[in-house]
N, C-alpha and C positions, 0 to 999 in steps of 0.2 A: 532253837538256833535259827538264825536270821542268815542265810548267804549273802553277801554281796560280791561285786568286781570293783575294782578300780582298775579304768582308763589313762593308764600313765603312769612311768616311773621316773619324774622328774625333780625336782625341788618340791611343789609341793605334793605329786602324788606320795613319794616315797615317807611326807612328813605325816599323811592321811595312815598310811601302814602301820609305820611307827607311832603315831597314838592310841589305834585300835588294837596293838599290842600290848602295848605298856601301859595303857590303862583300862584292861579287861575290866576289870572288878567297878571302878568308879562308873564304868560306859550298861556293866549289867544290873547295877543298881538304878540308874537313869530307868533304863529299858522293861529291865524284868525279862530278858533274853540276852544271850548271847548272839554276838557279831562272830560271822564266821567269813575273812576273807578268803573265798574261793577261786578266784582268776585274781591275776595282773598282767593287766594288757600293756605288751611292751615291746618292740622291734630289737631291742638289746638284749645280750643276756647275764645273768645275775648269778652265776653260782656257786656265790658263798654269802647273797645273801639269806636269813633264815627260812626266808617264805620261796626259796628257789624253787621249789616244786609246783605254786602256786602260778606262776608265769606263762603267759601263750603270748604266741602271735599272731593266732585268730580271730578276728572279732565275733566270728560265726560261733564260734564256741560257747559265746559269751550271751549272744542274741538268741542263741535257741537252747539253751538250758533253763528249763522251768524253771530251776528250784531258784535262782538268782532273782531276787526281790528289787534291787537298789543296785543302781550303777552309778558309780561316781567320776566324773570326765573333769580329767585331769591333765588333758593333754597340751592345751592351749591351742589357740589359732582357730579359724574357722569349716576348713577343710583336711582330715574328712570328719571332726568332730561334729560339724552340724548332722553329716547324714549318718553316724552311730547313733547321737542319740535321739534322731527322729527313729530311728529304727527299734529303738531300744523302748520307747513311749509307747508307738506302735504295737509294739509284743506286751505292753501292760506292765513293763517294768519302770519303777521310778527313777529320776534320774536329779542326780544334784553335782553341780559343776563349779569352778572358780574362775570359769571363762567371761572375761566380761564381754572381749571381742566377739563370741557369740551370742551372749544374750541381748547386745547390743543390734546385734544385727537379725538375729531369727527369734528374739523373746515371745513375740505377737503367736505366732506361728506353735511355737515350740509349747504353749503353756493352751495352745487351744489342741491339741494333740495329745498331751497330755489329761485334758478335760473330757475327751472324746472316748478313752482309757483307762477312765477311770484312776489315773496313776497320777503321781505329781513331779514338779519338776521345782525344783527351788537351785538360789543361787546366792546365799547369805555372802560367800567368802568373793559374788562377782566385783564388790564396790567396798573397800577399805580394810580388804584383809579381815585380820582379826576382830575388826569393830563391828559391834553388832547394829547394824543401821537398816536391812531389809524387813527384817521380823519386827522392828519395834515400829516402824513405819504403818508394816500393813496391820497390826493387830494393835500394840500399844496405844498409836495417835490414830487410831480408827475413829475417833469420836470427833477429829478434830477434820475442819475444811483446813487443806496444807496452802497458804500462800506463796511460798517462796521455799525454794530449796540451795545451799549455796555452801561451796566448802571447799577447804586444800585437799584435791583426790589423787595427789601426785607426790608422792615422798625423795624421788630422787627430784623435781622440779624443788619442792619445798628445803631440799639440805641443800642446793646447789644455791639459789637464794640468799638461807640461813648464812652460809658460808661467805656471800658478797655481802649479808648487811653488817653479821660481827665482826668476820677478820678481812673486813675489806679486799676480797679477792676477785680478781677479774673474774667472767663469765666461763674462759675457757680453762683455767687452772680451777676452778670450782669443778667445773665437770669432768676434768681430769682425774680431782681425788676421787669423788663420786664413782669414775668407773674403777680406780686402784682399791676402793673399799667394798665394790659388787653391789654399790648402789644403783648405779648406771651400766647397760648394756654396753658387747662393743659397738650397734649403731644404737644411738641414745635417742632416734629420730621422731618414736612415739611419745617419748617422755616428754623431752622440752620443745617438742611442737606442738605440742599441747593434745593428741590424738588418745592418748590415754585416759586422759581427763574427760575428753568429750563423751568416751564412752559411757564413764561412769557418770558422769550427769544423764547420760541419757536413759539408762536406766531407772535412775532416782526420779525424773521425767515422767516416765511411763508411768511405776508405780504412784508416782503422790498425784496422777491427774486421769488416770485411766487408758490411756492414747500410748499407742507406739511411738516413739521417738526415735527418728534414726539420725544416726552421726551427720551424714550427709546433708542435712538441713540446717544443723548447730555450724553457725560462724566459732571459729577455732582459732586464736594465736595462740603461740610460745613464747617464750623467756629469750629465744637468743638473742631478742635486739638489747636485751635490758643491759643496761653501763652501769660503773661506780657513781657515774653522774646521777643519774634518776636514784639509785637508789639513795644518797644524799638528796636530793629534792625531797625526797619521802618522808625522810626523817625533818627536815625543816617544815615540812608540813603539818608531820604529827603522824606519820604513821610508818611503814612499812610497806614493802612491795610483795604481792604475794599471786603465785598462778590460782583462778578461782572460776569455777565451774558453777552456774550460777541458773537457775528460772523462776519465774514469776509468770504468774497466773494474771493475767490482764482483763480490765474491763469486761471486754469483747468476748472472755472464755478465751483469746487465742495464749500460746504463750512465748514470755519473750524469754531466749535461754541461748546459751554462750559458753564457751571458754576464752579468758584473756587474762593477761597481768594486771593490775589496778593496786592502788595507793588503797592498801585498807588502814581506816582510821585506828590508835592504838587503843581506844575506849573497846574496838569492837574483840571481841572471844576470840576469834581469827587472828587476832595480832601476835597473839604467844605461842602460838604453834610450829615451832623449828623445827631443824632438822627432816628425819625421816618420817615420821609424826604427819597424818593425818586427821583435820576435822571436818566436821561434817554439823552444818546446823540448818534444823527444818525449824520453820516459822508456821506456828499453828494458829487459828485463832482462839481457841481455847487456851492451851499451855503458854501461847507466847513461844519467845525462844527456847529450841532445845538442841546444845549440842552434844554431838557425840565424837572422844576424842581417842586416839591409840595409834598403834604402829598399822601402817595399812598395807603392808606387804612382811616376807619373809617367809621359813618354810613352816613352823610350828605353826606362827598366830593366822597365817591365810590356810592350812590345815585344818587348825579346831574348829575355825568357821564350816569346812567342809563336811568334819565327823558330825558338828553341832545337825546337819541338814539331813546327814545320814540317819543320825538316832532317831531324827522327826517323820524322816520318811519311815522308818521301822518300827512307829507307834503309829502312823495311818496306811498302814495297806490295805486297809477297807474303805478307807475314808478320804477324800481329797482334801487338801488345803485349800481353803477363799484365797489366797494369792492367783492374782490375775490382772489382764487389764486385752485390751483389743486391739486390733491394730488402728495408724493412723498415718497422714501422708504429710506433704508439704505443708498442706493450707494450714495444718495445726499450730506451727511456727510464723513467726512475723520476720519480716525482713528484716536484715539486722541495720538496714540504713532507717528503721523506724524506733530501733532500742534508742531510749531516752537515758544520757550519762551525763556529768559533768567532765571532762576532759585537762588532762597534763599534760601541758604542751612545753617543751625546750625547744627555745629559739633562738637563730641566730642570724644579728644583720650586721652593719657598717657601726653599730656601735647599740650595747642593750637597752637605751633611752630609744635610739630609731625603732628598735624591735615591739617594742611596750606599745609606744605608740601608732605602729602600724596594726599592731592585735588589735589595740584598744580601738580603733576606726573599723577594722575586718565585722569585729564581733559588737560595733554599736555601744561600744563601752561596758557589755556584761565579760571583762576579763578582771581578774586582780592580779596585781604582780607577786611573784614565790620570788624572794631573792638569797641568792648565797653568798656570802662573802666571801668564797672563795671561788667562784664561778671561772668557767673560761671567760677570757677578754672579747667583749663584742655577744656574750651569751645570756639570758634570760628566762624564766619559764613563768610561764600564766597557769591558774584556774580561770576555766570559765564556766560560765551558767549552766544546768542541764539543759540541752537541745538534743533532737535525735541527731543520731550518730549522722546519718545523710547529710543533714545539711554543715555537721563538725567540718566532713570531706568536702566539701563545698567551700567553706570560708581556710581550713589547710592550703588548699589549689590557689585560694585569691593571695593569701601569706603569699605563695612562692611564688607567684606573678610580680607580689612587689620587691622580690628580690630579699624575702625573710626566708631564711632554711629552719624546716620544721625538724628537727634531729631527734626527738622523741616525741610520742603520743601515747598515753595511759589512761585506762578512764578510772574515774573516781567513784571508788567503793560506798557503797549504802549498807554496810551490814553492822 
């Protein structure tokens, strides 16, 4: 018999309990041992549910009981869950969490501490819930140099979306239902400003390049500027607007990585992913494209991911996991006025013939005109050529100088 704790009895810690329950038998066939949940760390109290006895409010309790092999942090947020389970690494217990806000921010740190301890610290269910994308990453496409890593990592961004392109719903009635369905929180501020996202790229980041990534260095938009407008331009373009978390491995070794909205083309795997629905596609040079697709939140599928990390840590307590990578700082990102895009611009002057061709002079003639037939009066939107984003902001500035209003900016998908 294997003790562990779970850190949190929240959505998903209480979905962690409930599977290591109800699926004894399938988890001891896996193992070849019993899981035996010994604490649940929790500030509330439970008593009537099954494991009521099981429950402290200590974390001490938790940190100096030998026999607890595997700690599972389930609490979210980055304080005080960062310093439980430094503490808990420290003491040679393993530790697997669903936090991505802290692997995001302490992974570097956390996984060489872990290394020092001989113990492991894994985080399958930090980046797409139930979809299994960490493990297949560092072990499956081991063989492969990863070029580009790029995917929808946001399910209440991606059904708010879904919602504006099928049933033509504004911005804020999409987010609306979103929170009446417990898709979206009551502040929704991490989702569709894209902070969610960033995180999870920036894990995916670290792992496919070795180098710490921190939030703070990835340029970040959301969805709230996005209209019924653009999302029609999209469609007359041929594709779809979708929030996409995106890096690429450059020349130079530096990389270039991002969160924004962008016109994904409908040829690309990315175009049919609605609703709550998460994908996720690495680009190897071996395999080529591979995506991986499912619900990326919720309380079972972001749980199994958690038990999946538990049973791994309870077949290596002698042994570490090759999951790793080192830390890294600014210099490892490029400026995002150097990220090279093609850009959707909606424009609007004294009439959309004036607009065209005040682009068409800004940009040296690399625009082409996107037209709608149903456009606003005096409205327009151009493609233009891939240039880096700096000099996009450059030639936007010279637009409104000439008295063109730039009313949306998108950049165009490569996936």
């Amino acid at each position: 018999m294997i003790s562990i704790a779970i850190m949190g009895h929240g959505v998903v810690g209480s979905g962690v309990s409930e599977i290591i329950t109800t699926h004894k038998n399938k988890l001891f066939t896996a193992l070849g041992e019993e899981i035996d949940i010994k604490y649940i760390l929790d500030l509330r109290d439970f008593p009537d549910h099954p494991l009521a006895d099981r429950f402290t409010k200590d974390f001490e309790t938790i940190v100096n009981d030998v026999d607890i092999r595997v700690v599972a942090e389930v609490m979210g947020g980055v304080h005080p869950s960062y310093e439980y389970v430094k503490r808990c690494l420290e003491a040679g217990k393993s530790v697997v969490t669903s936090n991505k806000e802290l692997v995001a921010a302490h992974g570097a740190e956390l996984l060489a501490i872990a290394k020092e301890n001989n113990a492991n610290f894994l985080f399958e269910a930090s980046v797409g819930g139930g979809i299994p994308i960490i493990r297949p990453m560092d072990q499956c496409l081991v063989a492969n140099n990863v070029d580009e890593v790029a995917g929808i990592l946001n399910g209440t961004t991606n059904y708010i979306l879904t919602k504006m392109i099928n049933d033509g719903m504004q911005f804020e009635d999409a987010l609306k239902l979103a929170q009446e369905l417990g898709y979206a929180e009551r502040n929704p501020a991490a989702d569709i400003e894209g902070h969610d996202a960033c995180r999870k790229i920036c894990i995916l980041a670290s792992l496919a390049f070795g180098k710490h990534v921190y939030p703070q260095y990835v340029h970040t938009e959301g969805i709230t500027a996005i209209t019924l407008e653009d999302v029609k331009y999209a469609e007359k373009w041929g594709g779809v607007i979708k929030l996409i978390g995106q890096v690429k491995l450059l020349e130079n070794k530096k990389l270039d990585i991002f969160v924004a909205p962008m016109f994904v083309p409908n040829k690309s795997q990315l175009s049919d992913i609605d609703d709550v629905f998460n994908g996720i596609m690495v680009r190897g040079d071996c395999t080529g494209d591979v995506v991986f697709y499912g619900r990326g939140a919720g309380k079972l599928p972001t749980a199994s991911a958690v038990v999946a990390d538990i049973v791994d840590c309870c077949k290596h307590l002698k042994a570490r996991k090759r999951i790793f990578w080192t830390d890294g700082g600014e210099d490892l990102v490029i400026p995002y006025d150097e990220s090279v895009t093609a850009m959707y611009l909606r424009l609007k002057s004294k009439d959309e013939h004036c607009a065209y061709d005040i682009a068409k002079e800004v940009f040296d003639g690399n625009v082409e005109p996107l037209v709608l037939e149903e456009a606003q009066e005096s409205e327009i939107a151009v493609i233009t050529n891939p240039m880096p984003y700096g000099m996009i902001k450059n030639k936007i500035s010279d637009l409104e100088a000439k008295d063109v209003c730039v009313l949306s900016a998108l950049r165009i998908g490569d996936l």
